[in-house]
C-alpha atoms as a printed R data frame, in Angstrom:
    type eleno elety resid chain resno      x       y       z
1   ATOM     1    CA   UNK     A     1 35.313  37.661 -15.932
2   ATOM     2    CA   UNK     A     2 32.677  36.472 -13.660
3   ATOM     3    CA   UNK     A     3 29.517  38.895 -12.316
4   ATOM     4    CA   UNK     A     4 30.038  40.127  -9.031
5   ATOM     5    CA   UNK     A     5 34.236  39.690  -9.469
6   ATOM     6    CA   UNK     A     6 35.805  42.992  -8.927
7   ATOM     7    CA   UNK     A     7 37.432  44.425 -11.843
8   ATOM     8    CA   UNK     A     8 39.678  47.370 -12.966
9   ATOM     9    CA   UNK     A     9 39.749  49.717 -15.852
10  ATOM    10    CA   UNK     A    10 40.696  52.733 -17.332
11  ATOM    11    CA   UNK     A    11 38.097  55.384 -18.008
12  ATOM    12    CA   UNK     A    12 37.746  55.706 -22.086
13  ATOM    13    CA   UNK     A    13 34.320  57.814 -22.758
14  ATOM    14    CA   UNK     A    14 31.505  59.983 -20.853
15  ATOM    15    CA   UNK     A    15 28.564  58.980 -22.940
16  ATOM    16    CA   UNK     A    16 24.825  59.875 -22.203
17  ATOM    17    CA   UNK     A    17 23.972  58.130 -18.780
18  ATOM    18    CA   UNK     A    18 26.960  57.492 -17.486
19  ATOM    19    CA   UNK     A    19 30.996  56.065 -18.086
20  ATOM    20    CA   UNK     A    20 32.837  54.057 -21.258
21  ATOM    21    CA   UNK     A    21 35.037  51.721 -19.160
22  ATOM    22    CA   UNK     A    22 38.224  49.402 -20.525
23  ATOM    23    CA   UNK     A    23 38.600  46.583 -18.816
24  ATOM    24    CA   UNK     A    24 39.590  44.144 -21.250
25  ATOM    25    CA   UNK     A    25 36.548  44.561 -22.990
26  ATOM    26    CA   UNK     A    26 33.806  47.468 -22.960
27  ATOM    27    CA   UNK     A    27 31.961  47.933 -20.163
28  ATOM    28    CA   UNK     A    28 29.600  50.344 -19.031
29  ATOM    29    CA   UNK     A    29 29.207  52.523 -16.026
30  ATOM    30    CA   UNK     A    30 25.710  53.695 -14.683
31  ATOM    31    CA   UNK     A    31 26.487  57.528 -13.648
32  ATOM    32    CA   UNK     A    32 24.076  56.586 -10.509
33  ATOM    33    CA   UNK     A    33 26.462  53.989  -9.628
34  ATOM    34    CA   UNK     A    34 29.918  56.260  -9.713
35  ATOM    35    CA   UNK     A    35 29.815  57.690  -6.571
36  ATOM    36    CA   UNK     A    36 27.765  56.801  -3.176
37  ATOM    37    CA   UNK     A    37 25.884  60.163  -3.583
38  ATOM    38    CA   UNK     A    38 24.890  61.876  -6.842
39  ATOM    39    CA   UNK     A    39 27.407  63.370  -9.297
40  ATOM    40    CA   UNK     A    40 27.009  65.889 -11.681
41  ATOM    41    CA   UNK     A    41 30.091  66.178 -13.784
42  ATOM    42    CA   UNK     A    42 31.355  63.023 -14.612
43  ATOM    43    CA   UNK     A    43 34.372  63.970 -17.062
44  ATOM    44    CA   UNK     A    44 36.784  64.358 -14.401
45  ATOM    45    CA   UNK     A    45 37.231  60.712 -14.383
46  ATOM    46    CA   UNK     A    46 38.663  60.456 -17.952
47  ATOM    47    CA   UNK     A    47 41.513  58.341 -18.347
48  ATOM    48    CA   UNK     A    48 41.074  57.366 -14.775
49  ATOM    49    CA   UNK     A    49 41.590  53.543 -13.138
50  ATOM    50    CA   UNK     A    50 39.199  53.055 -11.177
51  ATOM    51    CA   UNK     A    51 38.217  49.923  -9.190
52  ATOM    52    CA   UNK     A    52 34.241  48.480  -9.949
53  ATOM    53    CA   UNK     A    53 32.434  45.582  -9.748
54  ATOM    54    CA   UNK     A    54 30.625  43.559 -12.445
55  ATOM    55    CA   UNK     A    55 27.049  43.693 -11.732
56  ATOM    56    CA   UNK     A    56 25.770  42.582 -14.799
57  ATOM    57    CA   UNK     A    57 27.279  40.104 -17.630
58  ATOM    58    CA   UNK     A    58 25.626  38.935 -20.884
59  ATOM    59    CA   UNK     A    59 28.662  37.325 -22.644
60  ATOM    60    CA   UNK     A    60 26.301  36.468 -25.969
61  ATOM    61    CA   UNK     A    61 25.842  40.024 -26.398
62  ATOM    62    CA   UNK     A    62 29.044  41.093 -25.008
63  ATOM    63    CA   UNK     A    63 27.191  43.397 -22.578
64  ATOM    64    CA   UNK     A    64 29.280  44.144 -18.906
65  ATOM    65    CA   UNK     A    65 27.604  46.601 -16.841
66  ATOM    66    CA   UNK     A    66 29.682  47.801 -13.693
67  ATOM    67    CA   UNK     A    67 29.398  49.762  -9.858
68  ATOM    68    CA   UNK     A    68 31.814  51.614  -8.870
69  ATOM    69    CA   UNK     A    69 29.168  53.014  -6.068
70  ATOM    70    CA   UNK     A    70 29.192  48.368  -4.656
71  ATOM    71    CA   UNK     A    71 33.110  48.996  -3.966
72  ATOM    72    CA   UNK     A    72 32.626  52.246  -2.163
73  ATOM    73    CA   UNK     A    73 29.508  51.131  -0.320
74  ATOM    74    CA   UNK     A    74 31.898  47.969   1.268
75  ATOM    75    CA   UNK     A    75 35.344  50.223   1.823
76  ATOM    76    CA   UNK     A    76 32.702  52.693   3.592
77  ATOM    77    CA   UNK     A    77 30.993  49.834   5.919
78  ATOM    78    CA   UNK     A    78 34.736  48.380   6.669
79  ATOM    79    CA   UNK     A    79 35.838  52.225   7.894
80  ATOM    80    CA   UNK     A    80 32.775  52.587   9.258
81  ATOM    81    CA   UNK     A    81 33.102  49.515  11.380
82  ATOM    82    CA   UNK     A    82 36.673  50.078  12.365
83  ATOM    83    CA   UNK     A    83 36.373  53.499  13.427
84  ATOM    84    CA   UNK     A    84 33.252  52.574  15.853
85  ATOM    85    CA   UNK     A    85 35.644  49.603  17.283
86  ATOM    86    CA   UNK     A    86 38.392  52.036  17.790
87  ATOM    87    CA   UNK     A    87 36.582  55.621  18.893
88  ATOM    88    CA   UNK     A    88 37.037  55.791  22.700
89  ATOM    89    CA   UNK     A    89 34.662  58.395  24.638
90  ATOM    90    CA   UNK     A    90 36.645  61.317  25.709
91  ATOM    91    CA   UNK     A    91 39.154  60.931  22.649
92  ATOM    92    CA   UNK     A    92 40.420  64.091  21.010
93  ATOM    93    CA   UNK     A    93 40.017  64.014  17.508
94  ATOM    94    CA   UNK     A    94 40.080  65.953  13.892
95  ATOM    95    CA   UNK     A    95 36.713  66.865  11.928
96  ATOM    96    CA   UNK     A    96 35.460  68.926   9.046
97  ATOM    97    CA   UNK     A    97 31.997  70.274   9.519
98  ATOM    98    CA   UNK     A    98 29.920  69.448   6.154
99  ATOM    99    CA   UNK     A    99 26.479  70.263   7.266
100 ATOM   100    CA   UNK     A   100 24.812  72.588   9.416
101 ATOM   101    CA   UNK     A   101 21.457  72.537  11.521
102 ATOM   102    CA   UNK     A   102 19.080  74.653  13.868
103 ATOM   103    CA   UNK     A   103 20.392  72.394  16.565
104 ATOM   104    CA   UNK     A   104 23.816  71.561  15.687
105 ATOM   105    CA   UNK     A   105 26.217  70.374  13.244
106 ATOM   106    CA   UNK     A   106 27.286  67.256  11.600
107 ATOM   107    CA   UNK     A   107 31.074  67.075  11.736
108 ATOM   108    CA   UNK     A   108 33.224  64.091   9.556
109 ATOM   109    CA   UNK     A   109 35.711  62.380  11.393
110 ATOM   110    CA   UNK     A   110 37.145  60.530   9.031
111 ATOM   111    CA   UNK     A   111 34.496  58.759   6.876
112 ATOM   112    CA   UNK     A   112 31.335  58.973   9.733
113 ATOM   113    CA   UNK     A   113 29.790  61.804  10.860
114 ATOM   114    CA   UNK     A   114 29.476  63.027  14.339
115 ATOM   115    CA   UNK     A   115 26.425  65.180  15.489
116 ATOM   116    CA   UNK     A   116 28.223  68.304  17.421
117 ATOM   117    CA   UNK     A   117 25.257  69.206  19.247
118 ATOM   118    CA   UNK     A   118 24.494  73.556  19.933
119 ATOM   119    CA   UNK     A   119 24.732  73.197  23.176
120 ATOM   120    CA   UNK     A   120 28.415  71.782  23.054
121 ATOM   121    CA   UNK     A   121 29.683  74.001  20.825
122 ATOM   122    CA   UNK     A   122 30.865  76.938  23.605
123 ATOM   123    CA   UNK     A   123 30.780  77.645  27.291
124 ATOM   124    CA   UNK     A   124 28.238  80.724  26.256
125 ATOM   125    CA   UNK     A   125 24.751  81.248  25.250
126 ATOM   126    CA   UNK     A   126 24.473  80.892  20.981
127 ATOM   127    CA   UNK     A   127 21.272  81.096  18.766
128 ATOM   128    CA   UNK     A   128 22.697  79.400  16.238
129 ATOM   129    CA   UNK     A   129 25.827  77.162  15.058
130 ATOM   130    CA   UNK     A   130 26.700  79.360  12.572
131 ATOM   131    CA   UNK     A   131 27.967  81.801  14.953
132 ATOM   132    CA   UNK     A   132 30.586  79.185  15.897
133 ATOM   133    CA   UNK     A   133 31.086  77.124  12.891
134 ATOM   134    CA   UNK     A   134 30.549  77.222   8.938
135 ATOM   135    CA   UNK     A   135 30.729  74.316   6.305
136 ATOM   136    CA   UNK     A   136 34.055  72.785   5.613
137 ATOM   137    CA   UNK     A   137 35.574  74.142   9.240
138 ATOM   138    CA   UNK     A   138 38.355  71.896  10.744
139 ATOM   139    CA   UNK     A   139 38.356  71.516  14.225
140 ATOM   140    CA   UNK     A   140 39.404  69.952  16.788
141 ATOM   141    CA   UNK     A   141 36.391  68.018  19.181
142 ATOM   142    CA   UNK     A   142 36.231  65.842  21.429
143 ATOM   143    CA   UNK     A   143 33.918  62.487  21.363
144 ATOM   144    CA   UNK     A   144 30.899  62.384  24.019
145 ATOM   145    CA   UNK     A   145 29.813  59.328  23.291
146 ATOM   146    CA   UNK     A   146 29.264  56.407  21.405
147 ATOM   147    CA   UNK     A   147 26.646  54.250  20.505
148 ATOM   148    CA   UNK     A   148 27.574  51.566  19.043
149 ATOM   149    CA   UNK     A   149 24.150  49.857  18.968
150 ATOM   150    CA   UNK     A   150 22.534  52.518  16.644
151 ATOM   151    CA   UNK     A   151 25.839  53.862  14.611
152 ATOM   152    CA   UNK     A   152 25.590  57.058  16.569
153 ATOM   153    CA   UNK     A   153 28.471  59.455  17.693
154 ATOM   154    CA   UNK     A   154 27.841  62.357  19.876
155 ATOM   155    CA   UNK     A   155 30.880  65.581  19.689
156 ATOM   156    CA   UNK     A   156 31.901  68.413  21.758
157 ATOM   157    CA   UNK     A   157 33.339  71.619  20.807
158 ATOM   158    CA   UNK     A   158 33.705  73.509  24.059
159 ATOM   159    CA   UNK     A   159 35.598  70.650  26.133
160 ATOM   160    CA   UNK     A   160 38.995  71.540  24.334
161 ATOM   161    CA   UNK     A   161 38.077  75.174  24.861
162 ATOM   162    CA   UNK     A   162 39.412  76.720  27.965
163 ATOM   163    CA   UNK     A   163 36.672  76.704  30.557
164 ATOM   164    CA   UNK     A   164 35.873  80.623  31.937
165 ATOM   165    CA   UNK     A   165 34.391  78.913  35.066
166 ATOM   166    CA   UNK     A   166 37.859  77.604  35.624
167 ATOM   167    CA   UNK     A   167 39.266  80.966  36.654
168 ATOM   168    CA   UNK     A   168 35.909  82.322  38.672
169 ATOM   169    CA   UNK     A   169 37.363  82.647  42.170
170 ATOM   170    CA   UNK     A   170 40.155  84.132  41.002
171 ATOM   171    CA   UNK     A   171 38.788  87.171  38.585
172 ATOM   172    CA   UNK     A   172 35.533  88.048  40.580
173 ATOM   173    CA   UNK     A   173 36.633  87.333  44.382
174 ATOM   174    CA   UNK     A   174 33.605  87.677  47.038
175 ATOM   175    CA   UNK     A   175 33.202  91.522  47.861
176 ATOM   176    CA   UNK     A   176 34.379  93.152  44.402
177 ATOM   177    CA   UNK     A   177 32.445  95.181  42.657
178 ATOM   178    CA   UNK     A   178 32.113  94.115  38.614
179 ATOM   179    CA   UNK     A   179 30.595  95.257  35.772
180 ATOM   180    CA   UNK     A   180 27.651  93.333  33.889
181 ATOM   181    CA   UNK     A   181 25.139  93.022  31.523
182 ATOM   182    CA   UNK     A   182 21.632  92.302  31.993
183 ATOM   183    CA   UNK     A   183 20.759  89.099  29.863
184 ATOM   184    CA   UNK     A   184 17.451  87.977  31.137
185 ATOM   185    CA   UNK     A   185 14.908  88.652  33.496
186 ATOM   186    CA   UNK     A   186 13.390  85.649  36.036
187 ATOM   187    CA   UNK     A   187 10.402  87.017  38.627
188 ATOM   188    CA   UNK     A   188 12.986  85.999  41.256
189 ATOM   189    CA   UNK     A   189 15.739  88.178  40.165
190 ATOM   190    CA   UNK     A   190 17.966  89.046  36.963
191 ATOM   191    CA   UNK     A   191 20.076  87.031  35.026
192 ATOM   192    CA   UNK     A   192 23.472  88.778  34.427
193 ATOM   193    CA   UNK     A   193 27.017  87.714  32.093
194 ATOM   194    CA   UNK     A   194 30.230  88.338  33.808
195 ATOM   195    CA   UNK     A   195 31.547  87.086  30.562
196 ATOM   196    CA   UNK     A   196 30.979  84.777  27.912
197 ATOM   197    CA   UNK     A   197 30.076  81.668  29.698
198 ATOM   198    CA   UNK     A   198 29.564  83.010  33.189
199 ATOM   199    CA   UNK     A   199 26.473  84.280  34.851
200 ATOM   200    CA   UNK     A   200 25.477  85.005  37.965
201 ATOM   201    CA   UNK     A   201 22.150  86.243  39.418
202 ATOM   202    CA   UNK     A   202 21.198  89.527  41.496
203 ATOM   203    CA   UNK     A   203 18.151  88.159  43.334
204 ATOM   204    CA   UNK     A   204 15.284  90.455  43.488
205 ATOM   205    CA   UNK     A   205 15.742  91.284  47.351
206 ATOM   206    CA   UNK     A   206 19.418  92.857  46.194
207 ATOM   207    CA   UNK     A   207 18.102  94.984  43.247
208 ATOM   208    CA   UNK     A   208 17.623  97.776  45.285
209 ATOM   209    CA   UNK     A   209 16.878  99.093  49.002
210 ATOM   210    CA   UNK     A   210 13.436  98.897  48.713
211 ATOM   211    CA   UNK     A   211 10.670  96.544  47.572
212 ATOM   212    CA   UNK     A   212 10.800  95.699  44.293
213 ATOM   213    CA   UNK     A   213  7.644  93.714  42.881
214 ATOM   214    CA   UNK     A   214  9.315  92.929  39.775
215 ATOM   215    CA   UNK     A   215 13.146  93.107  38.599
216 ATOM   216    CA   UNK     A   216 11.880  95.858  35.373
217 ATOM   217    CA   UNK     A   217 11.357  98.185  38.033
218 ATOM   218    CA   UNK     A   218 15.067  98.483  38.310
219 ATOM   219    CA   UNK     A   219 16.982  97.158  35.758
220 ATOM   220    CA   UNK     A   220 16.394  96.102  31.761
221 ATOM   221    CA   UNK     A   221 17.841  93.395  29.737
222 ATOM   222    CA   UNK     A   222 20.992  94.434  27.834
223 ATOM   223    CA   UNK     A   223 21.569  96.909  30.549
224 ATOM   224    CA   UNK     A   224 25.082  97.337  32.066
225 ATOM   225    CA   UNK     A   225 25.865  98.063  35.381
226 ATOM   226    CA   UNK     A   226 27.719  97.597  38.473
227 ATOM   227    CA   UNK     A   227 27.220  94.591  40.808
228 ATOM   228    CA   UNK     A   228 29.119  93.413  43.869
229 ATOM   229    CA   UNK     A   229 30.205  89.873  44.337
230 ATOM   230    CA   UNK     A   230 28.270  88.189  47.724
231 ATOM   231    CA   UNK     A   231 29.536  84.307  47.060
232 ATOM   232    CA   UNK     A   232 30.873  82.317  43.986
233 ATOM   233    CA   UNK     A   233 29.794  78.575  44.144
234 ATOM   234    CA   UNK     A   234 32.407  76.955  40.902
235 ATOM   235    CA   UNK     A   235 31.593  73.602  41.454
236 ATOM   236    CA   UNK     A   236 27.973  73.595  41.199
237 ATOM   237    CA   UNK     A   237 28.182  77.466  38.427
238 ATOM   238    CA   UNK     A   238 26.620  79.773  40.457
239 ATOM   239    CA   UNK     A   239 27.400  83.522  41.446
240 ATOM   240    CA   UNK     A   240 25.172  85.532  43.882
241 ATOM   241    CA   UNK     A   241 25.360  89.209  43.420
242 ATOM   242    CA   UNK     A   242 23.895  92.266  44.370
243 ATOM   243    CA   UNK     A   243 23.412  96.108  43.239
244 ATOM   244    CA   UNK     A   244 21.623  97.128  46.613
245 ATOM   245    CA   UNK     A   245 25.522  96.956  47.639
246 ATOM   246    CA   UNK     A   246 27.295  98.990  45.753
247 ATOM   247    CA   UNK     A   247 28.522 101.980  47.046
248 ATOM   248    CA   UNK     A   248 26.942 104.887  45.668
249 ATOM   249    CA   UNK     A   249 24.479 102.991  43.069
250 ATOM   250    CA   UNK     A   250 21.363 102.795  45.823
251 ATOM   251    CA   UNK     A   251 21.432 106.021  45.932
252 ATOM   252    CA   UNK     A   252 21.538 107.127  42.415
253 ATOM   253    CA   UNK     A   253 18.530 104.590  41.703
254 ATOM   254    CA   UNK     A   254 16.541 105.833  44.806
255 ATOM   255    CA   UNK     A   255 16.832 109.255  43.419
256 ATOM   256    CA   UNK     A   256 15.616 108.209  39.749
257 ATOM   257    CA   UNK     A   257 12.893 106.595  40.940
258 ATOM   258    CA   UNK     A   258 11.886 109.258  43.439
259 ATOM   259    CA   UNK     A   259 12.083 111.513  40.823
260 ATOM   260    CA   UNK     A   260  9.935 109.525  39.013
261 ATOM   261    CA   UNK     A   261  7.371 109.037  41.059
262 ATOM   262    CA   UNK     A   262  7.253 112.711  41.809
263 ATOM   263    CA   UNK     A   263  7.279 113.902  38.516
264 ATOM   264    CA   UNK     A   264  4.922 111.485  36.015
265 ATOM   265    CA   UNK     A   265  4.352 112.331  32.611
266 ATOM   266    CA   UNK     A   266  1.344 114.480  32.198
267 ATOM   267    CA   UNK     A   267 -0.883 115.145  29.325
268 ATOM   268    CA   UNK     A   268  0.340 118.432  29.660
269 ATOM   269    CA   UNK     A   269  3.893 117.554  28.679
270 ATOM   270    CA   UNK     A   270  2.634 115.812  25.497
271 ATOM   271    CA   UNK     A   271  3.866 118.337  22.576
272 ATOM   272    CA   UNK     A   272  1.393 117.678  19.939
273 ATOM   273    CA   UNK     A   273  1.867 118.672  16.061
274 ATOM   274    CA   UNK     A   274 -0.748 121.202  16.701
275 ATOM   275    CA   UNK     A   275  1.188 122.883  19.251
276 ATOM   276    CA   UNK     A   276  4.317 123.055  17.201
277 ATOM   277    CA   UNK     A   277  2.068 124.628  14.119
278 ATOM   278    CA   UNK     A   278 -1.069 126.240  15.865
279 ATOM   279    CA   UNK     A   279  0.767 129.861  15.982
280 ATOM   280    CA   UNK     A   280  0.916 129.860  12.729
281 ATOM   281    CA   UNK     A   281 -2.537 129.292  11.927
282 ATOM   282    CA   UNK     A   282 -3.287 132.000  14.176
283 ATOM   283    CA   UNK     A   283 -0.773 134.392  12.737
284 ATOM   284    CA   UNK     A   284 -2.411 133.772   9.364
285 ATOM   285    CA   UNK     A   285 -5.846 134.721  10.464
């Protein structure tokens, strides 16, 4: 036996600070250099062969100390190695998702990790991965890219998903009337989904039939309602639309806002507590 030489043994003893291992003679295992990362419990490795390498050897006091962690550290940089030779950009493959991030998650794909970035997790709008993915999900992703130079691997969730802009022309042709909900507001117009993963935008000069300084006037966000379809661009993601055309809706939103305008909120119409109790103050007296 020779320091550095690879050795195996059988796993005899947990003992303070790490393993009792038999490989001819006693040797002992640092529990820092078991695994690659920390371990807590180390008894699940009694009566186990394992594979280590002699790190340290004092044959006059019959002293072997061994890593396990050296053997793992080498098979790891060999996969590691391999699999960045191999992975091919556009490649389909299988991943388990072991940590998660404000801006993504990192995804193993078979001894590296992949960053699958938030904004390539789904064809729709997300705050957070977690409303796509959790810890120890399989899926299946495809590989963006791959930098070799700096070990780096960059994964997509929504290209194996089926694309909603795919089927555009077909589900909202030009002149149909739709219904939508109002996601954001722009000064130019507002933002509204279709769907998850399709927008289109109602420019402020087709809000309504009149001029409208600023889209609140006529719509807010999370509102529903009723646009028609003017043109659907699929190659470059872009639907116009209007309310100002559809039948029917002009004219209920000129009359709310005539109404409005002719009948503001007075001080008046304010009911205070005092008017609610005052009679029976009065009464009393």
């Amino acid at each position: 036996m020779n320091s550095e030489e690879p050795v195996e043994g059988t796993v005899r003893e947990v003992v303070k600070g790490g393993l009792l291992v038999d490989v001819g003679v006693r040797a002992f295992l640092p529990a820092s250099l078991v695994e690659r990362g920390y371990l807590e419990d180390l008894s699940k490795y009694l009566g186990h062969v394992i594979n280590a390498r002699v790190i340290e050897l004092n044959r006059s006091r019959k002293k072997v100390i061994l890593s396990r962690k050296a053997i793992l550290e080498e098979e790891y940089a060999h996969l590691r190695k391999e699999i960045f030779e191999n992975l091919q950009e556009g490649q389909v493959v299988k991943g388990v998702v072991r940590r998660i991030t404000q801006f993504g998650a990192f995804v193993d794909i078979g001894g590296v990790d992949g960053l699958l970035h938030i904004s390539e997790m789904s064809w729709h709008r997300i705050s957070h991965p977690s409303e796509v993915v959790k810890v120890g999900d399989e899926l299946e992703i495809m590989v963006l890219r791959v930098d070799r130079e700096n070990e780096k691997i960059s994964l997509g969730l929504k290209q194996v998903l089926p694309n909603p802009w795919d089927t555009v022309k077909e589900k909202y042709p030009v002149d149909s009337i739709v219904k939508a909900k109002v996601v954001r507001l722009a000064p130019f117009g507002a933002f509204v989904q279709l769907e998850p993963g399709v927008e289109g935008l109602v420019h402020i000069s087709h809000l309504a039939d009149r001029h409208v300084v600023s889209p609140d006037e006529v719509v807010n966000e999370g509102e529903e309602i009723d646009v028609k379809v003017l043109s659907v661009d699929q190659e470059e993601k872009r639907i116009r639309l209007s309310i100002r055309e559809v039948p029917g809706e002009k004219q209920n939103r000129r009359e709310y806002h005539e109404y409005e305008n002719n009948n503001p909120k007075e001080a008046d119409d304010v009911v205070t507590i005092g008017d609610m109790v005052g009679d029976l103050f009065d009464k009393k007296e």
